[in-house]
GURORO-716756 format. One record per atom (N, C-alpha, C): residue in three letters; atom name; x, z negated, y negated. Coordinates in nm, 2 decimals. Layout:
BEGIN
<node aa="ALA" at="CA" c1="X" c3="Z" c2="Y"/>
...
This chain:
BEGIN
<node aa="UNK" at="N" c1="0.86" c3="0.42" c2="-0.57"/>
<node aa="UNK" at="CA" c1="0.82" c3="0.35" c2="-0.45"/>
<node aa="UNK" at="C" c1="0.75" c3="0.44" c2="-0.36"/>
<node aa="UNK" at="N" c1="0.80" c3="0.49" c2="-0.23"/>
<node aa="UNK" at="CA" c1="0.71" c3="0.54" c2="-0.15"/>
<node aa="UNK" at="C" c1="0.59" c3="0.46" c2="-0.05"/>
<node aa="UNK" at="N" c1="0.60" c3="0.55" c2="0.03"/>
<node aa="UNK" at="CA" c1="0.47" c3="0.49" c2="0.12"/>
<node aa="UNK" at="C" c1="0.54" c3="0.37" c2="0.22"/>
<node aa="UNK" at="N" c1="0.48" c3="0.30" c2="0.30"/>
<node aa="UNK" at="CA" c1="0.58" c3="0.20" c2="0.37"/>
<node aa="UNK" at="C" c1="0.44" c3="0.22" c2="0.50"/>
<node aa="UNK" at="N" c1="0.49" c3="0.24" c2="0.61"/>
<node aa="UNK" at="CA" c1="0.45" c3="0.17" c2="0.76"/>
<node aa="UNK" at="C" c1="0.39" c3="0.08" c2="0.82"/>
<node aa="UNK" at="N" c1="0.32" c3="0.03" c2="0.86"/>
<node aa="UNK" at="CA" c1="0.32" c3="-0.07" c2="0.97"/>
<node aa="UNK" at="C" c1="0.22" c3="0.00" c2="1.12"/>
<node aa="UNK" at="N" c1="0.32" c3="0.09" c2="1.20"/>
<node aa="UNK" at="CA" c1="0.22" c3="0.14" c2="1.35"/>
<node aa="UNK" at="C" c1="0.17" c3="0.23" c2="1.30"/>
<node aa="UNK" at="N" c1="0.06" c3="0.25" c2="1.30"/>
<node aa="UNK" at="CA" c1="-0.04" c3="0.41" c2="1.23"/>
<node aa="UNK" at="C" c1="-0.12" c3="0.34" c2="1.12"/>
<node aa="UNK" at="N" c1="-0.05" c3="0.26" c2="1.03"/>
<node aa="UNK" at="CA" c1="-0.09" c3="0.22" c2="0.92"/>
<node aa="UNK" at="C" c1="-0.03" c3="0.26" c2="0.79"/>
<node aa="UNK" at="N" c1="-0.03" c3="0.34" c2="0.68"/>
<node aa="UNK" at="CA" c1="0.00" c3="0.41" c2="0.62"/>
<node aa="UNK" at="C" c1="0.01" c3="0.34" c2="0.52"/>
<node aa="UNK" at="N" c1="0.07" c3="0.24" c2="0.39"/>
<node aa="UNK" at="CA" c1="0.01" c3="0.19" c2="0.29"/>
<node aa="UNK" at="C" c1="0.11" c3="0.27" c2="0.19"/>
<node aa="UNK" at="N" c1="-0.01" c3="0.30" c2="0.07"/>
<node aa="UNK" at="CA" c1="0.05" c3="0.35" c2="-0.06"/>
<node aa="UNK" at="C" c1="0.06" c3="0.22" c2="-0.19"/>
<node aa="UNK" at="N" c1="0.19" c3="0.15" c2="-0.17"/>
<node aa="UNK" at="CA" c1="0.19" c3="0.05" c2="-0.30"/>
<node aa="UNK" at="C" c1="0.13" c3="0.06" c2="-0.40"/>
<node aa="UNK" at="N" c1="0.12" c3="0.19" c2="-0.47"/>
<node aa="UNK" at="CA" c1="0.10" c3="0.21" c2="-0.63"/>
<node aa="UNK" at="C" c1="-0.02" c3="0.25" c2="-0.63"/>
<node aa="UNK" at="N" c1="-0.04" c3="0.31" c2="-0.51"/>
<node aa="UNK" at="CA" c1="-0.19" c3="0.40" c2="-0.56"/>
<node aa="UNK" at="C" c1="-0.17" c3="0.50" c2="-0.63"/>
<node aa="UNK" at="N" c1="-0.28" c3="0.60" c2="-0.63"/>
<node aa="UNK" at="CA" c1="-0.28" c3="0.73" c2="-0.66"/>
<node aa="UNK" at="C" c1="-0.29" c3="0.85" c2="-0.57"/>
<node aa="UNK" at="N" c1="-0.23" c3="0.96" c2="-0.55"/>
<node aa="UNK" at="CA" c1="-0.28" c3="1.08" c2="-0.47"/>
<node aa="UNK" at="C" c1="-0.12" c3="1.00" c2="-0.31"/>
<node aa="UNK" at="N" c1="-0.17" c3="0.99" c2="-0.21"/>
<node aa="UNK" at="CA" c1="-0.11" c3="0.98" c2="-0.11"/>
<node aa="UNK" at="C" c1="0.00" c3="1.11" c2="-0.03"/>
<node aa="UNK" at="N" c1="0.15" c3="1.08" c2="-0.06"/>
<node aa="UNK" at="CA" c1="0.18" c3="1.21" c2="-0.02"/>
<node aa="UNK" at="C" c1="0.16" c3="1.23" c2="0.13"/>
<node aa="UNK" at="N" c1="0.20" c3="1.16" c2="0.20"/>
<node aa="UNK" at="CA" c1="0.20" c3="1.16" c2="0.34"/>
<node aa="UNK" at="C" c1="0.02" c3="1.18" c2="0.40"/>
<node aa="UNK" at="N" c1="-0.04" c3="1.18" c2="0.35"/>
<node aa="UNK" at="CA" c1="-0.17" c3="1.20" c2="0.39"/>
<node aa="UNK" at="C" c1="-0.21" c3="1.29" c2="0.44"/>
<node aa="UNK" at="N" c1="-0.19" c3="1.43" c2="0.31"/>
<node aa="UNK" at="CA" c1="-0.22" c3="1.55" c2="0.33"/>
<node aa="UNK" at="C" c1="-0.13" c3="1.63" c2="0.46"/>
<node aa="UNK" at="N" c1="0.01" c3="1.54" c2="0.49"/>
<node aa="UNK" at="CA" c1="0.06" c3="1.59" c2="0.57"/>
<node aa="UNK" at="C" c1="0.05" c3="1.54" c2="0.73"/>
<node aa="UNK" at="N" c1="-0.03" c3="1.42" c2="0.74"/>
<node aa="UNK" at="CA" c1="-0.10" c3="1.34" c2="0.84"/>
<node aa="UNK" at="C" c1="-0.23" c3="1.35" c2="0.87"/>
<node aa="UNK" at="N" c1="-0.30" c3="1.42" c2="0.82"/>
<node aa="UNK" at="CA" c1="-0.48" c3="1.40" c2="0.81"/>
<node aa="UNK" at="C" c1="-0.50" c3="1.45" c2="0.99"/>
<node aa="UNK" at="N" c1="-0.47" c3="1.58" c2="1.04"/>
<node aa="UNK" at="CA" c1="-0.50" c3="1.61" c2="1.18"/>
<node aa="UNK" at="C" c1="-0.44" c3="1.52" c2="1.29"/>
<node aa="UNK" at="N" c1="-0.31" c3="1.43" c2="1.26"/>
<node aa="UNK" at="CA" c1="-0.28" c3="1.37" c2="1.36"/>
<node aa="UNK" at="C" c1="-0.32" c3="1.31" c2="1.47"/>
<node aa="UNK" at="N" c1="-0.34" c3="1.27" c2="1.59"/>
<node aa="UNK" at="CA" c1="-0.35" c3="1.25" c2="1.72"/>
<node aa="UNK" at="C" c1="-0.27" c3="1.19" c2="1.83"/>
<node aa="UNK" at="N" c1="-0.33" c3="1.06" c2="1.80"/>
<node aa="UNK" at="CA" c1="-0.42" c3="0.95" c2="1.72"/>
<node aa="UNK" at="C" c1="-0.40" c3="0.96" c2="1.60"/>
<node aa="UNK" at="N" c1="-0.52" c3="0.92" c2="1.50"/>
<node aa="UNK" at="CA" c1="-0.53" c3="0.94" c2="1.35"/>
<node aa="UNK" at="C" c1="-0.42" c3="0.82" c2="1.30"/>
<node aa="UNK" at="N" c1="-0.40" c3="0.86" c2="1.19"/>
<node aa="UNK" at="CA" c1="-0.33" c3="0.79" c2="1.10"/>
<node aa="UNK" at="C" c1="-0.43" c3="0.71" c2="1.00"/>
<node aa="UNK" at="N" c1="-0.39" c3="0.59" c2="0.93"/>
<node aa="UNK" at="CA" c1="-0.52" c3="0.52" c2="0.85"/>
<node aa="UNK" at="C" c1="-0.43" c3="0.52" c2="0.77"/>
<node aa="UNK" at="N" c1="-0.51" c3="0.52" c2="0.60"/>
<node aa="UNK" at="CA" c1="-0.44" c3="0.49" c2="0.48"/>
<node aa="UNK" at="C" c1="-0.54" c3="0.41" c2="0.41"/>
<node aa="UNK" at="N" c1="-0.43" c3="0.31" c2="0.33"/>
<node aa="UNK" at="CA" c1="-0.47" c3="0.22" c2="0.23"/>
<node aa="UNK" at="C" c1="-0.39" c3="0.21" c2="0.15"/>
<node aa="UNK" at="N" c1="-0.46" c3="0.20" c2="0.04"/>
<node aa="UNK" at="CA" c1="-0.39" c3="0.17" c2="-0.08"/>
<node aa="UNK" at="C" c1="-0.41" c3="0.03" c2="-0.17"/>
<node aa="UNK" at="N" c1="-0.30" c3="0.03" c2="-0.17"/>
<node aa="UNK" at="CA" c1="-0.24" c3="-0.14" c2="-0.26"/>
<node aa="UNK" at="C" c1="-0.26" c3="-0.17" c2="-0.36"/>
<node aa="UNK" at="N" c1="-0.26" c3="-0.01" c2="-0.44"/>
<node aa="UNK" at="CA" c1="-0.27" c3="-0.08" c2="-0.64"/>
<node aa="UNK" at="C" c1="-0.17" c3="-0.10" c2="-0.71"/>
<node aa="UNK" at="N" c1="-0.06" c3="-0.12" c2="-0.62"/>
<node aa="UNK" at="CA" c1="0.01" c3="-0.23" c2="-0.73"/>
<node aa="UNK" at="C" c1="0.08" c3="-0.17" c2="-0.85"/>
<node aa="UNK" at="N" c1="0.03" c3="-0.19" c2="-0.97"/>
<node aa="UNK" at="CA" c1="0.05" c3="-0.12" c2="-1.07"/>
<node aa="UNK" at="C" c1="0.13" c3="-0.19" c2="-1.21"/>
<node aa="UNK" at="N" c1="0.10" c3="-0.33" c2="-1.20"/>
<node aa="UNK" at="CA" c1="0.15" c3="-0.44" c2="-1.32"/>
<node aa="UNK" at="C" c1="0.26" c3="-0.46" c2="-1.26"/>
<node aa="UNK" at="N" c1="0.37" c3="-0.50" c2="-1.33"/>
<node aa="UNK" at="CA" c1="0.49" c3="-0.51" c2="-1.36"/>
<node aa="UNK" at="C" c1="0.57" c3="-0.62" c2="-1.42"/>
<node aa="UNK" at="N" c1="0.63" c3="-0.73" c2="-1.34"/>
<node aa="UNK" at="CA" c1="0.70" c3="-0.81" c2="-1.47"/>
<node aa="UNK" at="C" c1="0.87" c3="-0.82" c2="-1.45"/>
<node aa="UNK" at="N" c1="0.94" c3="-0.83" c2="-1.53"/>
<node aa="UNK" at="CA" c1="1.07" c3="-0.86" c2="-1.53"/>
<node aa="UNK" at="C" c1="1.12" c3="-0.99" c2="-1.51"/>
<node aa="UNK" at="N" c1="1.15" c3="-1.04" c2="-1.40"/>
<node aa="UNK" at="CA" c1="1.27" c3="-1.16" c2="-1.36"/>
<node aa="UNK" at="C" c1="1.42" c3="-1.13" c2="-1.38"/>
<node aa="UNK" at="N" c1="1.45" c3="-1.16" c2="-1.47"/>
<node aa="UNK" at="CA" c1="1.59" c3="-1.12" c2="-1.46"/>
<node aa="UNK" at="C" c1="1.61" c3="-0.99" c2="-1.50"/>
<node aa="UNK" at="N" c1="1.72" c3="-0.94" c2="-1.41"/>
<node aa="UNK" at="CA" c1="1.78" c3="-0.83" c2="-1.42"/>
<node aa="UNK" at="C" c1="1.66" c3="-0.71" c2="-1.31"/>
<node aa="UNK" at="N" c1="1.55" c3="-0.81" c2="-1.25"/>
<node aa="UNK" at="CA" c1="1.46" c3="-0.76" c2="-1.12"/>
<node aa="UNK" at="C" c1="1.33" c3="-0.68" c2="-1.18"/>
<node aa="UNK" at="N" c1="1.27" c3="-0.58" c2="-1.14"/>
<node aa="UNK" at="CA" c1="1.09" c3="-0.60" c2="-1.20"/>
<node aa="UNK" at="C" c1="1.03" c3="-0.59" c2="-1.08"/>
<node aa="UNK" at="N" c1="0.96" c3="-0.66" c2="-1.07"/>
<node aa="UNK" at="CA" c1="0.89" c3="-0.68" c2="-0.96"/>
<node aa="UNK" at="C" c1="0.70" c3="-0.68" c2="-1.02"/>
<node aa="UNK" at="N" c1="0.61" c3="-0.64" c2="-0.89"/>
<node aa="UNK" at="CA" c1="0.47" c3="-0.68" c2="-0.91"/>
<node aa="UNK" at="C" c1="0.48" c3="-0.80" c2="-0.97"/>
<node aa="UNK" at="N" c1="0.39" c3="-0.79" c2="-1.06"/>
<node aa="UNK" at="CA" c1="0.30" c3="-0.96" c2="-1.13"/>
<node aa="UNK" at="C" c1="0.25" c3="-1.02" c2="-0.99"/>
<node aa="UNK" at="N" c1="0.24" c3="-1.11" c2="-1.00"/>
<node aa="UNK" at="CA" c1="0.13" c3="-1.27" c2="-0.93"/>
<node aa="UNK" at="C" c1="0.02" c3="-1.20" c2="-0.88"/>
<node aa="UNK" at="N" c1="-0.03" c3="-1.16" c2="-1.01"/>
<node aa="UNK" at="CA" c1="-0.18" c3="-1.13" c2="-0.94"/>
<node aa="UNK" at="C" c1="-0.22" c3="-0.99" c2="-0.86"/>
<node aa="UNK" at="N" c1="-0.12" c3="-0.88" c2="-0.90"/>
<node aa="UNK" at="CA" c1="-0.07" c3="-0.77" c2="-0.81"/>
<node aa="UNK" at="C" c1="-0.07" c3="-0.79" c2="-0.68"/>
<node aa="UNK" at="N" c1="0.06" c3="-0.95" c2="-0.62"/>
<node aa="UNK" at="CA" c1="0.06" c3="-0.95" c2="-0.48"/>
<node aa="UNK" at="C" c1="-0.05" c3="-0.99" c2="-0.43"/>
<node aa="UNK" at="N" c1="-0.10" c3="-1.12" c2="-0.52"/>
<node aa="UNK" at="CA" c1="-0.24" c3="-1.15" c2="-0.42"/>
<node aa="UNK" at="C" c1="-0.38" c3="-1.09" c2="-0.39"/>
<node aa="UNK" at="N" c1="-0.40" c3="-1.00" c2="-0.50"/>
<node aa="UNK" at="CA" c1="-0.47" c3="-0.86" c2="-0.46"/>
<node aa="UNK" at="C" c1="-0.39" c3="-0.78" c2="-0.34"/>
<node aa="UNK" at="N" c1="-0.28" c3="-0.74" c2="-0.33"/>
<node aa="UNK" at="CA" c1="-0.25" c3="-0.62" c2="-0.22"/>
<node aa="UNK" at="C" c1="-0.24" c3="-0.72" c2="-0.13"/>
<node aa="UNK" at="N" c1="-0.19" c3="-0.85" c2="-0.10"/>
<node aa="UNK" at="CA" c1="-0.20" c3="-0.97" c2="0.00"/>
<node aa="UNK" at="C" c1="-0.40" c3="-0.93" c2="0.05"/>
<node aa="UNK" at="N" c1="-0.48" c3="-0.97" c2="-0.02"/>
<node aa="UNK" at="CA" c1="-0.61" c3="-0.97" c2="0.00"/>
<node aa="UNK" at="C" c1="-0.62" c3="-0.86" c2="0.05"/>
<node aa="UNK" at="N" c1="-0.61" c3="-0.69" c2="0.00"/>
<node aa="UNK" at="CA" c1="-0.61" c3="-0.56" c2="0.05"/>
<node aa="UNK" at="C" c1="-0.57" c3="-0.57" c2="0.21"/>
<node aa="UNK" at="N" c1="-0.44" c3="-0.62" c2="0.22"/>
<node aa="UNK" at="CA" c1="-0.37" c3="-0.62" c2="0.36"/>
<node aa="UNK" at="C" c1="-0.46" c3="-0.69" c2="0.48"/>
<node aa="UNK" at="N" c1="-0.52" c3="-0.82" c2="0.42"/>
<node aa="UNK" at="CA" c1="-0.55" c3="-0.90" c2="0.51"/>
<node aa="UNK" at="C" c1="-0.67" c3="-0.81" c2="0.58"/>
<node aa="UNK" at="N" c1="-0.77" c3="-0.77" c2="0.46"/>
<node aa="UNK" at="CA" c1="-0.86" c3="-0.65" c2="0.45"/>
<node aa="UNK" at="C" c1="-0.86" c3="-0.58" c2="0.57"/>
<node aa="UNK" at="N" c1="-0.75" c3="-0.51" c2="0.56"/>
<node aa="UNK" at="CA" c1="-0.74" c3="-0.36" c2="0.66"/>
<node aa="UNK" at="C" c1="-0.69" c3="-0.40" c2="0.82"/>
<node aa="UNK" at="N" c1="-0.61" c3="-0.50" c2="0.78"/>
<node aa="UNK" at="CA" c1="-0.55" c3="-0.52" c2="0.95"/>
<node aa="UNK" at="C" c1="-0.60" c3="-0.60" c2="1.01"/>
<node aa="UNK" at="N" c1="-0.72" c3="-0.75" c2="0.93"/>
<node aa="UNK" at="CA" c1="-0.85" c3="-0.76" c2="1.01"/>
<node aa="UNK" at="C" c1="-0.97" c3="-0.80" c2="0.92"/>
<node aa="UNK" at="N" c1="-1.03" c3="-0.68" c2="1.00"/>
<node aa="UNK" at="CA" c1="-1.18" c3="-0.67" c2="0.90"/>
<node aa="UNK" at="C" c1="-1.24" c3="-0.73" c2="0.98"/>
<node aa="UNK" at="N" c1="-1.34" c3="-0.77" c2="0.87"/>
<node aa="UNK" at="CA" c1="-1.46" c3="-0.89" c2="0.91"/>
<node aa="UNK" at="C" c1="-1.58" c3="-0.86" c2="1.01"/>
């Protein structure tokens, strides 16, 4: 799973070292990163997708970053 976009919003799903970071850090306008976490795992079917509690943590993270309190 790589990194995914939204404008100069950088999110890393899984968490861990950010590739795109190191290659974005001087940019102009800056680039922001966050990271998601999403690390648990369940199988639907033939699907695996994040657990329940995965999305509503990176759901909460998101809400987090694009409007803080």
């Amino acid at each position: 799973m790589g990194d995914a976009w939204v404008e100069r919003l950088i999110l890393n799903p899984r968490g861990g070292p950010q590739r795109s970071e190191g290659l974005l850090v001087h940019a102009m306008p800056p680039f922001f990163f966050a990271d998601l976490g999403i690390t648990e795992f369940t199988h639907v079917g033939a699907a695996v997708l994040p657990s329940r509690a995965q999305l509503d943590r990176a759901a909460r993270r998101l809400r987090e970053v694009l409007h803080p309190a």
